[in-house]
C-alpha positions in Angstrom: 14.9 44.8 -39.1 11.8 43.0 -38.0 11.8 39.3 -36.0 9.4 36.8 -36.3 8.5 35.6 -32.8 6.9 32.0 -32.4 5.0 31.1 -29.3 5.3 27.7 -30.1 7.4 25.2 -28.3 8.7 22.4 -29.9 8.0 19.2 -27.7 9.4 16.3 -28.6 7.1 13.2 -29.0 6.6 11.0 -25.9 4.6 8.3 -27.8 5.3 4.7 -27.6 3.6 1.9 -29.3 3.2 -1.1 -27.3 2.7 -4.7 -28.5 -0.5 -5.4 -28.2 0.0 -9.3 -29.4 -1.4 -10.5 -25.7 -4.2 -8.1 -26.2 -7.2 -10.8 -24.9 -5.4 -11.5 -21.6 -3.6 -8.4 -20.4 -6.4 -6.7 -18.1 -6.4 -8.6 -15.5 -2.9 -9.5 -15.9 -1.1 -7.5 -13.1 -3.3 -9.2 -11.1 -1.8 -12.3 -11.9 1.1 -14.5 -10.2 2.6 -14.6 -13.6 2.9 -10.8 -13.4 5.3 -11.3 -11.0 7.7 -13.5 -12.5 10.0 -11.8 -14.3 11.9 -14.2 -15.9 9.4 -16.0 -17.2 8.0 -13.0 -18.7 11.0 -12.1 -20.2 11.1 -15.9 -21.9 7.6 -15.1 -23.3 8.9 -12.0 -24.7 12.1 -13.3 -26.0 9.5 -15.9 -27.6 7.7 -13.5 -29.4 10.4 -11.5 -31.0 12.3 -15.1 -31.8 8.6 -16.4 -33.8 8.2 -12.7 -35.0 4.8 -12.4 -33.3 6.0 -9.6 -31.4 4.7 -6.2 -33.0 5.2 -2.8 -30.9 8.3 -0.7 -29.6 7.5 -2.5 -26.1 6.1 -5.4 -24.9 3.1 -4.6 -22.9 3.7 -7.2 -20.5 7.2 -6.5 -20.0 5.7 -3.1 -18.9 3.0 -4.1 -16.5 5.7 -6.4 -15.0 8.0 -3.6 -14.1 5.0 -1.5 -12.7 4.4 -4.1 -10.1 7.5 -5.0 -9.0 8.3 -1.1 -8.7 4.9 -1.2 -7.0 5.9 -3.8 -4.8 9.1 -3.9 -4.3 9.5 -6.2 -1.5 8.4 -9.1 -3.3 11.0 -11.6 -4.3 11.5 -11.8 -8.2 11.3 -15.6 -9.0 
C-alpha cells in the first residue's frame, strides 16, 4: 500500500478587506485629534453603514483608532 505524502500546509486566510470609503483623508489621520476620539469615530462609522457608504469587512478608521489608543494607552478616551 503506497501513501501520498503532501508537504503542503493548509493556512487558513488572514486577509481582511478594509473600507476604504475615507480613502483621501486617512494618512495623516492617526495623527489627528479626531483619531483619538473614539466615540466620535464610532458615530462616523455607524454613519456609514446607516447611509450604506460603508464598503469593507472593517472600517479603516475604526482600525487606526484602536492602534493608537493601544499605542497610547494613557490617554483619556473622550
Amino acid at each position: 500500500m503506497k501513501t501520498k505524502k503532501t508537504n503542503k500546509e493548509e493556512k487558513p486566510d488572514l486577509s481582511l478587506e478594509f473600507c476604504t470609503e475615507c480613502d483621501n483623508a486617512l494618512e495623516s489621520f492617526v495623527f489627528t485629534p479626531k483619531s483619538k476620539n473614539k466615540k466620535k469615530i464610532q458615530a462616523n462609522f455607524d454613519n456609514c453603514k446607516k447611509t450604506g457608504k460603508f464598503n469593507g469587512e472593517l472600517c479603516s478608521k475604526v482600525f487606526i483608532s484602536e492602534d493608537q489608543i493601544f499605542l497610547n494607552p494613557s490617554e483619556d478616551e473622550d
